[in-house]
MIMIKE-609091 format. One line per field, with one value per residue (C-alpha): residue number from 1; residue in one letter; x, y, z. Coordinates in steps of 0.02 Angstrom, whole numbers. Layout:
BEGIN
n	[NUM/...] .
res	[A/...] .
X	[X/...] .
Y	[Y/...] .
Z	[Z/...] .
END
This chain:
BEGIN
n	[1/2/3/4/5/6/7/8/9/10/11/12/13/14/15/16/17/18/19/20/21/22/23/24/25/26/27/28/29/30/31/32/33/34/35/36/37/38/39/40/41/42/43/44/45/46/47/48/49/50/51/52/53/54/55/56/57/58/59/60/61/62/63/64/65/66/67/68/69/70/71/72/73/74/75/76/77/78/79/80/81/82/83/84/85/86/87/88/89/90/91/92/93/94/95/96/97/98/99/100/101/102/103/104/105/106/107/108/109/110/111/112/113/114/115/116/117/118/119/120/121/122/123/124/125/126/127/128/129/130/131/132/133/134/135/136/137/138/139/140/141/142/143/144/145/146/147/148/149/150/151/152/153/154/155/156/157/158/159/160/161/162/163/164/165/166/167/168/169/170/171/172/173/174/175/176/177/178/179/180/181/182/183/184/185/186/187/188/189/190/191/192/193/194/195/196/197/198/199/200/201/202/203/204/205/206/207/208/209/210/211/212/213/214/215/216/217/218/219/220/221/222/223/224/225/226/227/228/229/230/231/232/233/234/235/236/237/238/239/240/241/242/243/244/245/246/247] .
res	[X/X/X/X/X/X/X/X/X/X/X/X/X/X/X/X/X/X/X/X/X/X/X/X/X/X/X/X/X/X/X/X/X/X/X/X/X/X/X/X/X/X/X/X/X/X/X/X/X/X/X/X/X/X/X/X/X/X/X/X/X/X/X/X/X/X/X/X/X/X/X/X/X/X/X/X/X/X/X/X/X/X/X/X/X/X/X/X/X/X/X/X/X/X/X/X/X/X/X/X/X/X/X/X/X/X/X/X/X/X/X/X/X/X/X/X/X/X/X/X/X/X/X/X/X/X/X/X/X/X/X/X/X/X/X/X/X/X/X/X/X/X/X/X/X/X/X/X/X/X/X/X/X/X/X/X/X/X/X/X/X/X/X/X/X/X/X/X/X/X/X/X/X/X/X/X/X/X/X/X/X/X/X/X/X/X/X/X/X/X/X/X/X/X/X/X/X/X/X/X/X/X/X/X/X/X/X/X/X/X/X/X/X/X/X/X/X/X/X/X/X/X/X/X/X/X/X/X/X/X/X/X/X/X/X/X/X/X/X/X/X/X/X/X/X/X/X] .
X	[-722/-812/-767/-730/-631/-506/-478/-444/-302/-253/-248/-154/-1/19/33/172/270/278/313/449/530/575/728/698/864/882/676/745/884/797/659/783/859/760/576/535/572/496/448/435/336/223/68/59/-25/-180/-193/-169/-347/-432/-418/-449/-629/-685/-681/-878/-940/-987/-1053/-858/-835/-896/-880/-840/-754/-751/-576/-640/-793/-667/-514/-416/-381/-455/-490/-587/-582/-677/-641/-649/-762/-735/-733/-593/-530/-439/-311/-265/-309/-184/-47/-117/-62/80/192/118/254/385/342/327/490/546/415/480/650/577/493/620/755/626/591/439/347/243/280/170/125/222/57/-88/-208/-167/-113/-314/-386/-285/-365/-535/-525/-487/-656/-540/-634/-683/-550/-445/-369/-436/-466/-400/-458/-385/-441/-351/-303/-323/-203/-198/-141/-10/-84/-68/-178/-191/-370/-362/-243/-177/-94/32/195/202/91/86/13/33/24/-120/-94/48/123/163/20/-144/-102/55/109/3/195/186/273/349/384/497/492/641/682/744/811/701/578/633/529/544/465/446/449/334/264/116/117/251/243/274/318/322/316/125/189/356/531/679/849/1038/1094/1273/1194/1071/924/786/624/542/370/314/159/127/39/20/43/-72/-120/-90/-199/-296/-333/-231/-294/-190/-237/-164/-153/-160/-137/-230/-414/-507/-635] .
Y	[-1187/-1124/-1134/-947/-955/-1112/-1037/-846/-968/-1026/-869/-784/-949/-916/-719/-739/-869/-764/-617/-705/-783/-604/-532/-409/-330/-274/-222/-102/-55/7/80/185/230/293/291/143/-54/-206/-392/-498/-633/-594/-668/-815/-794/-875/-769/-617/-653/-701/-547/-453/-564/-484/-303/-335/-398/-251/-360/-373/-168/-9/108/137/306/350/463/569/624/716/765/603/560/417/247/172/91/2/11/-172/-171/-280/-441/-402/-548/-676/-665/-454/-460/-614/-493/-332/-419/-488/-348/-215/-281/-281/-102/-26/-44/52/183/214/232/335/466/445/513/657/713/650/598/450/285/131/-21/-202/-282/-211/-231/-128/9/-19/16/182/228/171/281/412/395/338/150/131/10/54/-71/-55/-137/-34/-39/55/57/141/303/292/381/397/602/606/593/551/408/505/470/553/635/465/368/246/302/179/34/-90/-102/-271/-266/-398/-381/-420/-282/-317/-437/-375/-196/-65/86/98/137/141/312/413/593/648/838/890/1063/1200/1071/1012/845/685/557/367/252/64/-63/-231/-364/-471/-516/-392/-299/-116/-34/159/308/383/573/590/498/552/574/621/790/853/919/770/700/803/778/740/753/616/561/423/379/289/345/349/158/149/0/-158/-163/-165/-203/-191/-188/-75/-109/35/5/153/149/294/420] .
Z	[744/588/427/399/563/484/337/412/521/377/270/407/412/247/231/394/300/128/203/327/157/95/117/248/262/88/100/238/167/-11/82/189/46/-88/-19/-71/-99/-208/-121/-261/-303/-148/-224/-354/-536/-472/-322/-410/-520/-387/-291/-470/-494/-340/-420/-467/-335/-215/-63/-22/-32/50/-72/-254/-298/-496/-476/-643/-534/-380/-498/-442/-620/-718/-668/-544/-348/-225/-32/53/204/359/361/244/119/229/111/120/307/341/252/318/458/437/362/482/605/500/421/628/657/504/541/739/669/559/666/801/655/609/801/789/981/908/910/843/943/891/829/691/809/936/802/729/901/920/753/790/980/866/756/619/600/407/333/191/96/-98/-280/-407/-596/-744/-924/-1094/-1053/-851/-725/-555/-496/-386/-201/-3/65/240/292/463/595/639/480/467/362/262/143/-1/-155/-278/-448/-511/-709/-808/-878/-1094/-1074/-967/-1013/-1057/-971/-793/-703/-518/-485/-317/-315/-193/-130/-43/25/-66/-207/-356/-348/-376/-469/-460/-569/-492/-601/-560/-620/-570/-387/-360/-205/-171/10/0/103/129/178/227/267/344/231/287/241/310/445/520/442/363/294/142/74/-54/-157/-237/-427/-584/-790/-894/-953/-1151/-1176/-1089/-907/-744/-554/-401/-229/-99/77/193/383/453/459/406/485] .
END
């Protein structure tokens, strides 16, 4: 066994028993309920920087997209490539099971036909049969005055309804403002806006594109996007951890 292999093992123990230490019922419920839900404490002070430290060091990315450049807003991102970080694939991993049930409740309540396999791998190889194979977790980095515009991480014709993103930074400390924010358009009613409050290695599941909610008359759907404020000073990294691949 290599040395990469152990500590991938290893990596991937210790994503299962964090995320099995969170209190899934309440996750589920908040999630159902307002579009969202926070898993705290997710990753430890020391983890948190040393996924940040990587931001610089492009041999662990694919891209780098400079959001000013395509209208995205301000503030900058890298794209992991594969290999990903044993780390974000051993909890790529290990919430994707967790998060599948949801979603198949989820499009079974919307009349939706698709339903997603138990395990992440067998949801990556429907994406990568459907030319959809470039991964997509990401580094985020935001400066003074940095926003991110309200947006849908689709990627493709086959995405996953819902992902994570954990805060890196201390908020009051690393940087101010930078809120993690969810719009919520509902029919023929006005939006509704969420701002999630988090701290560092704070966790955030949310909806990608839409969710079912109960009306009087049966569920209906909901669009939503997801963004951040403007930053009012210092820096702030996150990384986000999409479970769709990308074409």
């Amino acid at each position: 066994m290599t040395i990469h292999s152990l500590t991938a093992k290893r990596a991937n123990q210790f994503a299962e028993s964090r995320v099995e230490a969170q209190n899934w019922r309440a996750l589920v419920s908040d999630v159902n309920a307002h579009g969202c839900a926070v898993m705290p404490s997710l990753l430890s002070a020391e983890e948190c920087a040393h996924i940040a430290a990587l931001y610089p060091h492009e041999e662990h990315f694919r891209s780098h997209v400079v959001m000013a450049r395509h209208g995205f807003g301000k503030g900058e991102y890298r794209y992991f490539r594969y290999p990903l970080p044993d780390l974000i694939d051993g909890l790529r991993t290990a919430l994707y099971p967790r998060l599948a049930t949801v979603a198949n409740d989820w499009n079974e309540k919307m009349g939706v036909a698709l339903r997603y396999p138990a395990e992440h791998t067998a949801f990556l190889k429907r994406c990568h049969d459907e030319g959809q194979t470039r991964p997509t977790p990401l580094l985020l980095q935001y400066g003074p005055g940095d926003f991110n515009c309200l947006h849908q991480d689709l990627y493709g014709d086959l995405a996953f309804p819902l992902q994570v993103a954990i805060l890196l930074s201390q908020p009051g400390e690393d940087f101010t403002g930078g809120e993690f924010v969810l719009t919520e358009q509902r029919p023929r009613m006005q939006s509704r806006a969420e701002v999630v409050p988090l701290t560092r290695g704070d966790a955030v599941i949310f909806a990608v594109h839409n969710r079912p909610v109960q009306g009087t008359k049966g569920n209906y759907r909901v669009n939503l996007r997801h963004g951040v404020s403007r930053l009012r000073s210092g820096r702030r990294h996150t990384v986000g951890i999409i479970f769709h691949d990308a074409k």
